[in-house]
Every structure is written in structure tokens, then in C-alpha cells.
N, C-alpha and C positions, 0 to 999 in steps of 0.2 A: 714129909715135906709136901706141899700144897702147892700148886702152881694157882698163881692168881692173874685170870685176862682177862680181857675185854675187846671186844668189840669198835671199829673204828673206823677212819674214812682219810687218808691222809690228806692234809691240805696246804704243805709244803715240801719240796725237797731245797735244801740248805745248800747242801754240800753233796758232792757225786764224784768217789774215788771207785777204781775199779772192785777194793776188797770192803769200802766204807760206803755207807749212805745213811749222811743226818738228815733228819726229816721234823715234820709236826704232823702228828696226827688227831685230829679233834683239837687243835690248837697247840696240844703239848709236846716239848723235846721229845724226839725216839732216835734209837739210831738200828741200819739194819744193815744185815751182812750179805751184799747181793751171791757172792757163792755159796752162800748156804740158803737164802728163800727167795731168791730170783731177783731181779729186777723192781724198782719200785717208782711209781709216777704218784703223781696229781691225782685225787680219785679214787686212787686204788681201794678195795676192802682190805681190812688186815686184822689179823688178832695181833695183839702186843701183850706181852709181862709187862705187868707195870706195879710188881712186889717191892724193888729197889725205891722207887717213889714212890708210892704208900707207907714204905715204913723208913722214908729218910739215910737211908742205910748209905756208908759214906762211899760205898761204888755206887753210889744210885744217881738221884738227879736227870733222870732220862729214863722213859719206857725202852725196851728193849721187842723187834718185833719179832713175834712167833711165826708165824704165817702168812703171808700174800696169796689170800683167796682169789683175788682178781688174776693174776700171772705166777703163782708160786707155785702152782700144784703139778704133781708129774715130773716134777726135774730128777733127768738123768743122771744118776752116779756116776763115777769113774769108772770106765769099761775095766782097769786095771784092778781094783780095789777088792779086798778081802777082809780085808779090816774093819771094824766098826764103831767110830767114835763114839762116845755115850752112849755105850753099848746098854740096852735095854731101858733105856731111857726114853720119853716121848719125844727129845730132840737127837736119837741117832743116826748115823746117817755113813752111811762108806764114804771111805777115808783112803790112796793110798799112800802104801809107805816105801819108807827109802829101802828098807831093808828087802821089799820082795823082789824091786829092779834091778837095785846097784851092787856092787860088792864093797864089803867094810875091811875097815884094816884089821889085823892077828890082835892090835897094840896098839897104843899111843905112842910110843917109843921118846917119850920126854914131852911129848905138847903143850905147854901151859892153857890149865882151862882155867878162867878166873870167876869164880863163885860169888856169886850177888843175890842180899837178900833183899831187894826192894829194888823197884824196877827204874828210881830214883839214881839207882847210882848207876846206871848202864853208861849213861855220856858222856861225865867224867872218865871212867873207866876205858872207854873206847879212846876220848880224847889222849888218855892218857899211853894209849899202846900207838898210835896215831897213822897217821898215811902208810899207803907202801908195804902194807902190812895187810895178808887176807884174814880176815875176820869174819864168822860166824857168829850166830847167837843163836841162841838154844833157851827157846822159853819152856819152864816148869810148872808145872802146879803151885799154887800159894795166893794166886791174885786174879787176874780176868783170864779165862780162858784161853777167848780169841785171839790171836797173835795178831790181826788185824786192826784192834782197836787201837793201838798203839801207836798216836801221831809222834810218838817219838823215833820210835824205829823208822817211820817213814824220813824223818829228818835225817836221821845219822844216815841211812843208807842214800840218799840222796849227796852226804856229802862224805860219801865213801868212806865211810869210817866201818860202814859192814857191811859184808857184801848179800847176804845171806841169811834169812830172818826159817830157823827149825822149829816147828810146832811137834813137844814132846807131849804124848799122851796124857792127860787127857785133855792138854790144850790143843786148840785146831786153828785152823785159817792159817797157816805160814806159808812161807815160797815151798816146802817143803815137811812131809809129816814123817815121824819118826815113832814108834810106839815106845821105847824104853830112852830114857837118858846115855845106855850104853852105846846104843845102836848110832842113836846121833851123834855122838864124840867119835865113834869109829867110821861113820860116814865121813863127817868133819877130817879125817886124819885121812881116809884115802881118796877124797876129791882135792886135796894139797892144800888144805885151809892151816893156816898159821898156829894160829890159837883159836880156841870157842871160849864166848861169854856167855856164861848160865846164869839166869835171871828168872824171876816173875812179871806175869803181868803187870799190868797198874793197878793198885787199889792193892790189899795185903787181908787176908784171910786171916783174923784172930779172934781167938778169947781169952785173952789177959793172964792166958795161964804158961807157965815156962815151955813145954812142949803143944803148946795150942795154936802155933802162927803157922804162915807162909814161908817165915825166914829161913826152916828149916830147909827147905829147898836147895841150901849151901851144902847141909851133911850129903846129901843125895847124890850132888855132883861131885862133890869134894870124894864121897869113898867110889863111885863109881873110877873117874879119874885117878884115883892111885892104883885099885885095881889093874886096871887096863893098861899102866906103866906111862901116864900122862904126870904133870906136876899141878897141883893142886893148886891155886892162891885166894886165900879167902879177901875179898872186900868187907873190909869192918863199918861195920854200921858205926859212926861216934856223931853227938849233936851236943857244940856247945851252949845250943841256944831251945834246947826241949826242956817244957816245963814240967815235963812228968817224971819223976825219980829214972823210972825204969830204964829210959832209952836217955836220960841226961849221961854223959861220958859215952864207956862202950855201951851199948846196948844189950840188953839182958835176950835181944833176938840172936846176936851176933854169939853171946857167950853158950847161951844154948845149942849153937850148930854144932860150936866147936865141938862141945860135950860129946857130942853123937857123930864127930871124924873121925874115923880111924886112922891110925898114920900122921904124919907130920904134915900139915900143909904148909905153904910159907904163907905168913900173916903180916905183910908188910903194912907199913907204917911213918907217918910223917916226921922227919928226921926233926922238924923242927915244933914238933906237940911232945910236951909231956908222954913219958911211958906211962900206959895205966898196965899196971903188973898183974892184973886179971888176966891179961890175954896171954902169961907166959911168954914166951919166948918172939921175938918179931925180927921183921926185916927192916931194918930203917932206910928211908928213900927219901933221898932230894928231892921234894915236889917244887921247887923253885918255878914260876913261870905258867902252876896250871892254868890260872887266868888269863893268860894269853890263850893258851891252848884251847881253854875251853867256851871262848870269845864265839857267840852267836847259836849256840848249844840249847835245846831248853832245858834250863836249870833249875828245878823248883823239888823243892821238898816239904810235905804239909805245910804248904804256903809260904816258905822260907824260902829265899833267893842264894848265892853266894855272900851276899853283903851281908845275912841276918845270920847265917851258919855256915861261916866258909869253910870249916874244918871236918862238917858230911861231905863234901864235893872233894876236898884236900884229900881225905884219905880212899875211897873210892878211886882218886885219880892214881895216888901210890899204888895200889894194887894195877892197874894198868902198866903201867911206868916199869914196873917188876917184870911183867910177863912179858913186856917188850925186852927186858934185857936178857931174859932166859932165851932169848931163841940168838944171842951172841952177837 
């Protein structure tokens, strides 16, 4: 794998959040991660990736910057850290994590962790466990790394749907780094969080092959989670409106994870969709009213809204809707 840069001179900044910063550099989109290469202005010298545009790659659309020669150079690590993100890779960089501070629980002792495979269904989901409720998320491997890039996560937490955004190994940039999936479910259970949403990034890591995606990221959490004495719930991927075989109905992502859970997760399901008898065994849930619920949400699914596939967001929301009632 070839790292492809270039050379550049930014000559806007867009948007300036404290984890985000969009910019144009030589004219074109970049976006860049000020805790991880400092500060970026007007002017600046920078190297950027810019592999995702050049080969059109559907995370791409935007250079990504490597470097800020002008003010990135020299920055201090966390005096705490021992860890090291993309460990032996040209963008490593110490990390710390929960586990060297805090102390974790024995167990989960019942916590529903609700498993998502596409980072599409996270708001649903949230909406669907709703206020009043502390919630965690715990992003995994499968889709963009950064936990920051996520103007979603920034939304829901804004509108207190989570309180708490876990960056698990080897994704970075969260309120919070965690090196293993266990670790974070057991942080999540003894800082008093309700339930944790495991999810990926934005954008999905595939090759068309049954075991090739990011989806899988559901087995990960789902046997971590039984393990630990937590209750599993899978978020079913279903689209009534995908033209492609594979992900038309359940998704051949979602039936994959299953393959690879051990243990029983519940796999709830909207009371009011057809059973598709692939998934076995389900929970059927009232989703009556998500669209209320999930009123001013951002709601998009490769480019599908509610109105074009209301039945990805419907059942996404059941699995929420679920986890809320396991905690009684």
C-alpha cells in the first residue's frame, strides 16, 4: 500500500470545529484533524493524501491532510499515553486509553449493547432508545477511522441522544480512546452508562465478498457483549428500496454477522414488516411513531432519505426501542 501526497498551500478554511477542520488547499476540498496535525490557517504549507480523490473511492471526495509543515511539527503527545495508534505506521502517534486510568467492570451484568453495521443506522437507533437515557457509542473498525469526522455524532450528542462518543482501536479521535471493544463495554458499564451503541464509521470497508465488509463489526461486539454477561441486539440492515440483490430485503451484511455471533442475540424487528425467515428467530417491536421520534435527525442512507426507504431507519429504530425496554 503506497501512500500518495502532495505538496500544497491551503487557501481556505471552511469550517473550524475543535476535533474538525474543512479547508481548500490549492483550491481543492481537504479536511483535517487539528488533534492530530495541529492547527491549520490561511497560508499554511501542508502535505495532504489525496489517494481517496484520485481514485474517486466513495470515502473520498476530499484530500485528507497529512502534515502541517508550517505549525504541525513537534506536537506533544499525551504525557499519559503508552499506547500507540497505528502502531508502526507513518501516521502513529500515542493515544491514551481508558483502560490505563480508570477502572472497568468484572461484567456487564445485562447492559444491552445494540450492534450496528453501518454508521447509517446509529440515529435511528439512538432516537429509538431516546432521552433520559445515558448512552455511549463505541465506534469500530469497518468504515473511517476518526471518530471525529462524524457530523453525525456531533448532532446526536448535541441533542443528547449520547453522551459519549469511545474511539476503539484502531479508530482514534473520540472523547475517549479504548484499545479493545472489551475494554470499552466495561469502561461504559462502570462510568454508569445505560447501554453502548457499537457502530462504524462513515463510508463501509468492502469487497463484495460475504466475509469482506465492515458489517462485521456487529459479530465483534455482539460476542464480546455476551461474553462479558451484556445483552446483545443486533441492528438489521433491511432496504426496501436497494437495487442491488445483495442488500435488497435483510442484507447479506447483516446475515453474515449473524453467522459469526455466538450466542443468541435478540434481533428485533418491525412488528409491522414482513418476517424474512433468514434471520431465524426475532423480536417484534412496535415501531409506531419513529418519525416522530426521529424528526430533525440526519437521516440519509446512500442517498435515501426516510421517505425513499423508510423501512432501513424503521428497523434500525426497533433495535433501539428494544434496548430501551431491557433496562425495564
Amino acid at each position: 500500500m503506497a501512500l500518495t501526497l502532495r505538496w500544497g498551500t491551503v487557501t481556505a478554511v471552511t469550517q473550524r470545529l475543535d476535533e474538525l477542520i474543512r479547508c481548500t488547499v490549492d483550491g481543492k476540498e481537504c479536511i483535517a484533524y487539528p488533534r492530530q496535525t495541529g492547527h491549520v490557517e490561511v497560508g499554511d504549507t501542508v502535505l495532504v493524501n489525496t489517494q481517496a480523490l484520485d481514485l474517486e473511492l466513495g470515502s473520498g471526495g476530499f484530500d485528507v491532510l497529512y502534515a502541517n509543515m508550517t505549525r504541525g511539527l513537534g506536537l506533544q503527545p499525551p504525557s499519559s499515553a503508552h499506547v500507540m495508534a497505528l502502531p508502526y505506521t507513518p501516521g502513529q502517534s500515542a493515544a491514551a486509553c481508558v483502560e490505563e486510568s480508570d477502572g472497568l467492570a468484572d461484567d456487564l451484568g445485562g447492559m444491552p449493547v445494540v450492534c450496528c453495521g453501518l454508521h447509517s443506522q446509529v440515529p435511528p437507533v439512538v432516537a429509538g432508545i431516546g432521552v433520559g437515557i445515558r448512552v455511549a457509542y463505541a465506534q469500530l473498525a469497518g468504515g473511517a477511522l476518526p471518530v471525529a469526522f462524524s457530523d453525525t455524532i456531533r448532532t446526536l450528542k448535541t441533542r443528547r441522544l449520547i453522551e459519549t462518543a469511545i474511539a476503539v482501536s484502531p479508530c482514534l479521535d473520540g472523547d475517549v480512546q479504548a484499545l479493545t471493544v472489551a475494554s470499552a463495554l466495561t469502561w461504559a458499564k462502570a462510568r454508569g452508562f445505560d447501554i453502548v451503541v457499537c457502530g462504524i464509521g462513515p463510508g463501509i470497508a468492502g469487497t463484495g465478498s460475504v466475509f469482506g465488509h465492515g458489517g462485521l463489526a456487529v459479530a465483534e461486539a455482539g460476542n464480546a457483549a455476551a461474553a462479558l454477561g451484556g445483552r446483545a441486539v443486533v441492528a438489521v440492515r433491511y432496504s426496501g428500496a436497494d437495487s442491488r440483490a445483495r442488500h435488497r430485503g435483510v442484507s447479506h451484511h447483516t446475515l453474515s454477522a449473524l453467522r459469526l455471533t455466538l450466542g443468541q442475540p435478540d434481533v428485533p424487528w418491525p412488528s409491522d414488516l414482513g418476517h424474512d425467515g433468514a434471520l431465524g428467530d426475532v423480536v417484534e417491536i412496535d415501531v409506531k411513531g419513529w418519525q416522530d421520534a426521529c424528526t430533525g435527525l440526519p437521516l440519509k442512507h446512500m442517498g435515501r432519505g426516510p421517505a425513499e426507504d423508510p423501512w432501513f431507519f424503521a428497523s434500525a429504530f426497533a433495535a433501539g426501542r428494544h434496548a430501551r425496554a431491557l433496562l425495564g
